[in-house]
N, C-alpha and C positions, 0 to 999 in steps of 0.2 A: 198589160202588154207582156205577152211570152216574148222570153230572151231566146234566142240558139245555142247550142251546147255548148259551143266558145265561149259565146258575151256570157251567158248564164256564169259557168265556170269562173270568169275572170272578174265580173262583181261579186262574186260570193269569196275569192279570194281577198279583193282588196274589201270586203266589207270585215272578214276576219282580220287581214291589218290593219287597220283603221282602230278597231275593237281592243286588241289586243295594244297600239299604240298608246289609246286612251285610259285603259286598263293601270297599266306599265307608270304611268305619270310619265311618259317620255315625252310627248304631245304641249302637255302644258309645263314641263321644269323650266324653272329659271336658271338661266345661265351661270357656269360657277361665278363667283367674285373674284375678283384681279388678284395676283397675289404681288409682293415687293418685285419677285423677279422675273414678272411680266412685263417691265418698264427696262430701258437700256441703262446702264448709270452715267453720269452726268458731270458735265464739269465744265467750269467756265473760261473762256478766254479772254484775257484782260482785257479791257478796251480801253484804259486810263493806265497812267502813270504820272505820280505824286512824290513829293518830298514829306520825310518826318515834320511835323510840323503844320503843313499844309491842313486846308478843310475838304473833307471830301461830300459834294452834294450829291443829291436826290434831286427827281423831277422835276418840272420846265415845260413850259410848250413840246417838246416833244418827246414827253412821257403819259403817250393814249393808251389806248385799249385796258384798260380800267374800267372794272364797273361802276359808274357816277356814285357819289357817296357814298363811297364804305369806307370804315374803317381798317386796316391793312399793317399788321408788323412787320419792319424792317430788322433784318441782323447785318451785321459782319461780322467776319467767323475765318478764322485762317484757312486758307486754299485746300481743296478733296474731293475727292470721288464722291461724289453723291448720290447714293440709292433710293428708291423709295420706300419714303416712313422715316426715313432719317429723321431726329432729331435737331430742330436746328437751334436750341440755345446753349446746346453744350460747348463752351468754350470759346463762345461769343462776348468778342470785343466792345461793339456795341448793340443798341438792340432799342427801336423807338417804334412811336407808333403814330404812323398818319390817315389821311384824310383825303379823298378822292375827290376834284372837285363835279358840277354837275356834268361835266361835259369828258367824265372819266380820266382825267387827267392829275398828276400830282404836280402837288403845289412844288414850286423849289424850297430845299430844305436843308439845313448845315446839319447832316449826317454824322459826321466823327471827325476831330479834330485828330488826323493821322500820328501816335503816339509811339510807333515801332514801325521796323521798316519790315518788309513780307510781300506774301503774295496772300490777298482776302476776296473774298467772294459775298457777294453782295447779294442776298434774296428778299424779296418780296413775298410774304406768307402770305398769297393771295386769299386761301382759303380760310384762315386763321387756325389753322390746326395747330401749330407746333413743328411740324414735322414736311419735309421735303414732299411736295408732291410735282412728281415729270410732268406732267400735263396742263399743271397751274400756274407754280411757283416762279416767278421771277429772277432769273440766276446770272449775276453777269461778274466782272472780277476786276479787281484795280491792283497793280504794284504799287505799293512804298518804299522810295528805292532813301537810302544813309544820308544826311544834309552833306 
């Protein structure tokens, strides 16, 4: 099939681009990797208030979206800004490890027997890394207000 001096023209252009795209590795690179400060930082707003003294739980009937049976570590960690990669045992009050049941949900569990009064943040290391991640982690916050 003869092309006309246009079409000719304009596939031999984009066959040079095409060429040179594949050349280049532009065509096929992989997307960079996330960095920390690709994610917004983070931080919880209480949804509970407790007495020193007091037990503070975990999970219930309406603790879903869980992936059925995994294992999962729990911190509480005095109240901050949270970035991602953060660390989260540093400075952590308490720190257990549960058990998803099949239907993705946590079992109720006696969490920390509130021992100072504050403001703590409560996450779910969904991923088990260690470390805060925005798009996994579980983060929500409780005050401990003086008996």
């Amino acid at each position: 099939m003869k092309l006309s001096g246009f079409s000719a023209c304009v596939s031999r252009t984009l066959s040079v681009a095409l060429l040179l795209l594949a050349v280049s590795g532009v065509a096929t690179a992989d997307p960079p990797p996330f960095k920390p400060t690709d994610f917004p930082p983070s931080t919880a707003d209480p949804s509970l208030t407790i007495k020193v003294g007091d037990k503070l739980t975990l999970g219930g009937p309406k603790s879903a979206n869980f992936l059925p049976n995994e294992r999962m570590d729990v911190f509480v960690v005095p109240h901050r800004i949270w970035l991602e990669g953060d660390p989260l045992g540093d400075n952590a009050v308490k720190r257990i490890r549960i058990k998803s049941d099949a239907k993705g949900s946590l079992p109720l569990t006696d969490l920390w027997k509130a021992d100072k009064a504050g403001q703590f943040d409560i996450i779910v290391d969904y991923d088990g890394n260690g470390r805060f991640s925005y798009s996994l982690d579980s983060l929500d916050g409780v005050v401990v207000q003086a008996k």
